[in-house]
DRENKOL-542629 format. One record per atom (N, C-alpha, C): atom name; chain; residue in three letters; x, y, z. Coordinates in steps of 0.1 Angstrom, whole numbers, plus 5000, padded with zeros to 4 digits. Example, Ala and Ser with C-alpha at 12.3 -4.5 7.8 and 13.67 -1.06 7.14 Angstrom:
# residues 2
atome:chaine:residu:x:y:z
N:A:ALA:5132:4943:5078
CA:A:ALA:5123:4955:5078
C:A:ALA:5132:4967:5078
N:A:SER:5128:4978:5071
CA:A:SER:5137:4989:5071
C:A:SER:5129:5000:5079
//
This chain:
# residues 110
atome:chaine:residu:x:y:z
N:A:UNK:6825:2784:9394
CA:A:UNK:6834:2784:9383
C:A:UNK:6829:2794:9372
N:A:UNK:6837:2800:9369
CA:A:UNK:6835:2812:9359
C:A:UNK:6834:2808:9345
N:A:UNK:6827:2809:9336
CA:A:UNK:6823:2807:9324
C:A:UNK:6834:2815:9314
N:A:UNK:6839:2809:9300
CA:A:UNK:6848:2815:9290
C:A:UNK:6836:2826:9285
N:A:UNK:6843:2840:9286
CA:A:UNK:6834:2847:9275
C:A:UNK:6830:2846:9262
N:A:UNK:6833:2836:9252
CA:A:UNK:6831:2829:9243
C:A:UNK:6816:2819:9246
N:A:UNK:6819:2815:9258
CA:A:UNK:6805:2807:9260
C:A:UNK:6794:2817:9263
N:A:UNK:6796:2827:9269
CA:A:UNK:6790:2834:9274
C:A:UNK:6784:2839:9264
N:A:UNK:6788:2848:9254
CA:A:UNK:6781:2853:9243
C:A:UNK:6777:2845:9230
N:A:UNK:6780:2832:9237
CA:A:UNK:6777:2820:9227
C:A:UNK:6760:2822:9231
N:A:UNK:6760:2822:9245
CA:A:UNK:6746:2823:9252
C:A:UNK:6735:2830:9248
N:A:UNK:6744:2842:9245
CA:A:UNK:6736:2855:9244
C:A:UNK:6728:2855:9230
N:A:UNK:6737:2850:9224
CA:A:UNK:6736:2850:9208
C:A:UNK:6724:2838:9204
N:A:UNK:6727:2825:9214
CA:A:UNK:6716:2818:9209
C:A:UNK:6702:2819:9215
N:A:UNK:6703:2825:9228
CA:A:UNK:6691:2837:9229
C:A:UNK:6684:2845:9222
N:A:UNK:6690:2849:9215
CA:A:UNK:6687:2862:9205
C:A:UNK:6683:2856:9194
N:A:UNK:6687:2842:9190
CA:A:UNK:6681:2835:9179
C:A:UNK:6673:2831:9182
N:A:UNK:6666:2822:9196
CA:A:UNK:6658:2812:9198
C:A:UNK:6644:2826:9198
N:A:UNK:6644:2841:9206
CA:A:UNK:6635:2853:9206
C:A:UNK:6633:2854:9194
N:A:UNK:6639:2852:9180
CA:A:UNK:6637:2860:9172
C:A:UNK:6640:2868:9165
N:A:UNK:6652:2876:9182
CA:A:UNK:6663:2887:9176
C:A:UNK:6670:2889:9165
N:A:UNK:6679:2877:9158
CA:A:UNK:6682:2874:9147
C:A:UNK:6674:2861:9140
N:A:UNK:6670:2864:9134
CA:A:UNK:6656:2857:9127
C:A:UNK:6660:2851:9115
N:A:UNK:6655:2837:9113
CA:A:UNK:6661:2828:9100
C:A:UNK:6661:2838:9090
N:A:UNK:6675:2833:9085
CA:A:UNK:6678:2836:9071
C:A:UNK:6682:2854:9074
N:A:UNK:6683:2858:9087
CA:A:UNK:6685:2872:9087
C:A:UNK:6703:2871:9091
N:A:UNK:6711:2882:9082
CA:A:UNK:6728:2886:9089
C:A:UNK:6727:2887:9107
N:A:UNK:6736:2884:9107
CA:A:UNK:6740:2885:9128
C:A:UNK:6750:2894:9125
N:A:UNK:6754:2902:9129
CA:A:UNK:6760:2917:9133
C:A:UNK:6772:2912:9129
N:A:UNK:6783:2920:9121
CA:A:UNK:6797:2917:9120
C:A:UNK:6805:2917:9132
N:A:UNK:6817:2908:9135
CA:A:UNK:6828:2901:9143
C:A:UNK:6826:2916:9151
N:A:UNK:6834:2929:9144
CA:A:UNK:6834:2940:9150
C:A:UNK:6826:2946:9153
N:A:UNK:6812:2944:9153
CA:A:UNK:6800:2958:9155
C:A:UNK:6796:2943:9171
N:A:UNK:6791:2931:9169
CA:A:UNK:6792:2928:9179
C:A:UNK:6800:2926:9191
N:A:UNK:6818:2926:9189
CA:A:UNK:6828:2933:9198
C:A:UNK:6824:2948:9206
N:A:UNK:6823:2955:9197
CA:A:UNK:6819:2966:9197
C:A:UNK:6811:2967:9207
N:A:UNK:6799:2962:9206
CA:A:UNK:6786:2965:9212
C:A:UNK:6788:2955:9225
N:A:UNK:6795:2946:9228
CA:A:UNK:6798:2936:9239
C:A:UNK:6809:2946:9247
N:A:UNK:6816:2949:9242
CA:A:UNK:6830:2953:9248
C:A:UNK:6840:2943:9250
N:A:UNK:6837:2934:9238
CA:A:UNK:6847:2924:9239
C:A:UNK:6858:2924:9231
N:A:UNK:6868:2919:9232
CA:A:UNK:6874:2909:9218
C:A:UNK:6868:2910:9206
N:A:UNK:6876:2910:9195
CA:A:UNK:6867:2906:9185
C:A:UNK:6872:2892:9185
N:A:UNK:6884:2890:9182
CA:A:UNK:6886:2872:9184
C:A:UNK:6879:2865:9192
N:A:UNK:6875:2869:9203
CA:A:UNK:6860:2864:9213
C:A:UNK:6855:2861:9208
N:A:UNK:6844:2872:9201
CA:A:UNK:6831:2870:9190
C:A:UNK:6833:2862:9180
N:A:UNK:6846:2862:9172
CA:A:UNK:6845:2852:9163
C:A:UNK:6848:2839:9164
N:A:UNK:6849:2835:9179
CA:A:UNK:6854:2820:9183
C:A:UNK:6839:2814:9183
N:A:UNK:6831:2825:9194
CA:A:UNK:6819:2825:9194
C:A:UNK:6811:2821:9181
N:A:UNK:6810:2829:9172
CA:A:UNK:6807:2825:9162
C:A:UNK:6810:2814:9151
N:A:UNK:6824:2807:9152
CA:A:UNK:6830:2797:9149
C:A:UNK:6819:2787:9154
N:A:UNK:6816:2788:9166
CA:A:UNK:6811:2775:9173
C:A:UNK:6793:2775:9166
N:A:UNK:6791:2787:9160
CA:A:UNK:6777:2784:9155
C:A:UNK:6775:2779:9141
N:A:UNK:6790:2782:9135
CA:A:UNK:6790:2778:9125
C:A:UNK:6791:2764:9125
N:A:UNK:6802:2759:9130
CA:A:UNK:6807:2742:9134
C:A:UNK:6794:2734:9138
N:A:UNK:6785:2742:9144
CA:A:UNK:6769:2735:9143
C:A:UNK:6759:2735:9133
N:A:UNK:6761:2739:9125
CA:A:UNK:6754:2744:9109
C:A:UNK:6744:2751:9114
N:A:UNK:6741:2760:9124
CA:A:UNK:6730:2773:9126
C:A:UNK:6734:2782:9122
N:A:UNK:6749:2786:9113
CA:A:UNK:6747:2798:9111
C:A:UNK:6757:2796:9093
N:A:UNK:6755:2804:9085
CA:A:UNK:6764:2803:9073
C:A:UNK:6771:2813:9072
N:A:UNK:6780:2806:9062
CA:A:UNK:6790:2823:9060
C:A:UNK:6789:2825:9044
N:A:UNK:6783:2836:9041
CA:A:UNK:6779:2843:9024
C:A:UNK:6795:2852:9021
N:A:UNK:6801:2846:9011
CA:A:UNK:6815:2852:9012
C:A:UNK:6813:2870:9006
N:A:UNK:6820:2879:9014
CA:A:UNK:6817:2892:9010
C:A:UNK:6808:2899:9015
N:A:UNK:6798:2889:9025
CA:A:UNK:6786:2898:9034
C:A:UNK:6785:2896:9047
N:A:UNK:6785:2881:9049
CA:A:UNK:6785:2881:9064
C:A:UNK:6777:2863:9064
N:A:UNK:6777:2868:9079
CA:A:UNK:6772:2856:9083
C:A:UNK:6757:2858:9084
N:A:UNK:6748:2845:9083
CA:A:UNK:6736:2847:9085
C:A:UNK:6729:2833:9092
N:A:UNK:6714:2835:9099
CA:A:UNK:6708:2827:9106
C:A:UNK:6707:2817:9093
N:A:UNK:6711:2802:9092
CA:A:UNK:6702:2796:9089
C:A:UNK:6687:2788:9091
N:A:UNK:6680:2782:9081
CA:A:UNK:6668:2783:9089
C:A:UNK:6668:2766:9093
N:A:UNK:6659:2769:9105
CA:A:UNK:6658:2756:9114
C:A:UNK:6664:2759:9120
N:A:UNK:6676:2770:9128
CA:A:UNK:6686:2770:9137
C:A:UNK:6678:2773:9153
N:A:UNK:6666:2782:9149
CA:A:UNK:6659:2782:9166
C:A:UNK:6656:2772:9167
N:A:UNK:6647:2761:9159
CA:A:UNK:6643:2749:9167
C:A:UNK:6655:2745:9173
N:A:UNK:6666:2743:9166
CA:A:UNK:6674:2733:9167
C:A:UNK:6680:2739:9181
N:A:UNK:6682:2752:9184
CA:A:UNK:6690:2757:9194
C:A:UNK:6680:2754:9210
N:A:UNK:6668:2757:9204
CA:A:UNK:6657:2756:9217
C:A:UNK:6658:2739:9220
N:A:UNK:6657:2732:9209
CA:A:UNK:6658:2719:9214
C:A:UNK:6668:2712:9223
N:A:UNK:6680:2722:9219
CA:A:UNK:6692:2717:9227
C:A:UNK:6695:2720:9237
N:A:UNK:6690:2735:9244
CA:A:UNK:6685:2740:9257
C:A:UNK:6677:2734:9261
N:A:UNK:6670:2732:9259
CA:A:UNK:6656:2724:9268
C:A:UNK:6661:2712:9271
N:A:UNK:6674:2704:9258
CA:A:UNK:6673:2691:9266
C:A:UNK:6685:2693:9275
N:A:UNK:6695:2703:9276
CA:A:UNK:6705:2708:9288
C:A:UNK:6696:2708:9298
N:A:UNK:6684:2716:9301
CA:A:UNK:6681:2718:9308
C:A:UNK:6672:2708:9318
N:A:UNK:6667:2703:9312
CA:A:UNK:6660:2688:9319
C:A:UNK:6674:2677:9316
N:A:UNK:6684:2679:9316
CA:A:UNK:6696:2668:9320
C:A:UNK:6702:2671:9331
N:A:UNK:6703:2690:9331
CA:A:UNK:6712:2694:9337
C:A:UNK:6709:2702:9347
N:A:UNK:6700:2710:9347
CA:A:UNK:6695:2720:9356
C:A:UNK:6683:2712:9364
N:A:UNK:6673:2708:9356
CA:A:UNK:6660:2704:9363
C:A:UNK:6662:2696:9372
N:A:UNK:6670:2685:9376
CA:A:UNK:6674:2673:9382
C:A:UNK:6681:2688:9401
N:A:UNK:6687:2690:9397
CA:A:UNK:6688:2699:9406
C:A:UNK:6679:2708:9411
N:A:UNK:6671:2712:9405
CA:A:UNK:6659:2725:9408
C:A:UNK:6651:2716:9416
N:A:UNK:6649:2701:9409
CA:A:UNK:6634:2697:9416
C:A:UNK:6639:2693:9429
N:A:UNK:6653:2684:9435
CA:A:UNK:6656:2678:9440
C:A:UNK:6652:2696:9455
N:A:UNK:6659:2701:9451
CA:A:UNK:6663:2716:9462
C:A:UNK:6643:2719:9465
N:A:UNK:6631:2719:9455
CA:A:UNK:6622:2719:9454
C:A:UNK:6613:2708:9468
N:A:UNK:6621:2696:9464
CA:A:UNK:6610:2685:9473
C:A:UNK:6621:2687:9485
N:A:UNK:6631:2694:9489
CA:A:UNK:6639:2695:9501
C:A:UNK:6637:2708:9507
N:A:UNK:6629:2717:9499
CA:A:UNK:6621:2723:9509
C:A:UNK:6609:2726:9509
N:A:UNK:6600:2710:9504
CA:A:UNK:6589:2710:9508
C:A:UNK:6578:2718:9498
N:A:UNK:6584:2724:9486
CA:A:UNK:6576:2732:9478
C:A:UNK:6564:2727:9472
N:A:UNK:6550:2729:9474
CA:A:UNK:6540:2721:9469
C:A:UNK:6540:2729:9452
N:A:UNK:6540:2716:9445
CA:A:UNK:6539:2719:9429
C:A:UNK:6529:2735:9425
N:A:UNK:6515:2731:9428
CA:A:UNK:6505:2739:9428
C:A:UNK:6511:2754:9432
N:A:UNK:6521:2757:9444
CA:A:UNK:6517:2766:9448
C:A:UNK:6528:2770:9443
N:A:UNK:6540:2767:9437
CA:A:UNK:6551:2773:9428
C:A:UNK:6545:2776:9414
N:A:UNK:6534:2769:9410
CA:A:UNK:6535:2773:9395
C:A:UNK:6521:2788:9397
N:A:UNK:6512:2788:9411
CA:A:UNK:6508:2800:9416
C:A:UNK:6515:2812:9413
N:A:UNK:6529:2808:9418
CA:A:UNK:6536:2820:9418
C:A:UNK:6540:2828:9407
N:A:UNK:6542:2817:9397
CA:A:UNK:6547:2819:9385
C:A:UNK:6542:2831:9375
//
């Protein structure tokens, strides 16, 4: 199943916050320079960005833009990590002990 491009650079973007890329209390690119640079929609990007607002990680400073609020990496990494041990890990381990993968020798690889 294919992902809405709104989630998708929903993704990208809270990536880029959780790295550092846009860094607390720093502006996130205007509606059209991130269109722009995506090749998307700008109504994309700003649904997208709707949805960061609607979570209080991001503000809107009227006349300038939008910017990281702070606490939004914790808050964004916390919520991935717990997607990910609800939603991904339960899968990864199960495909893991079904083909016999010894702990030790996957985190070797790593």
């Amino acid at each position: 199943m294919s992902r809405p491009v709104y989630l998708k650079l929903r993704d990208q973007i809270a990536a880029a916050i959780i790295d550092g890329d846009y860094a607390e209390g720093a502006m996130l690119p205007s509606v059209r320079a991130l269109a722009a640079e995506q090749g998307a929609n700008p109504l994309t990007v700003a649904k997208a960005y709707q949805q960061f607002q609607n979570d209080g990680l991001v503000a809107v400073q009227r006349g300038v833009g939008m910017y990281v609020v702070n606490g939004a990496a914790d808050r964004l990494r916390q919520a991935e990590r717990d997607q990910f041990l609800s939603e991904e890990w339960p899968e990864m381990k199960a495909r893991i002990e079904r083909l016999g993968i010894d702990l030790s020798i996957l985190l070797a690889e790593a």
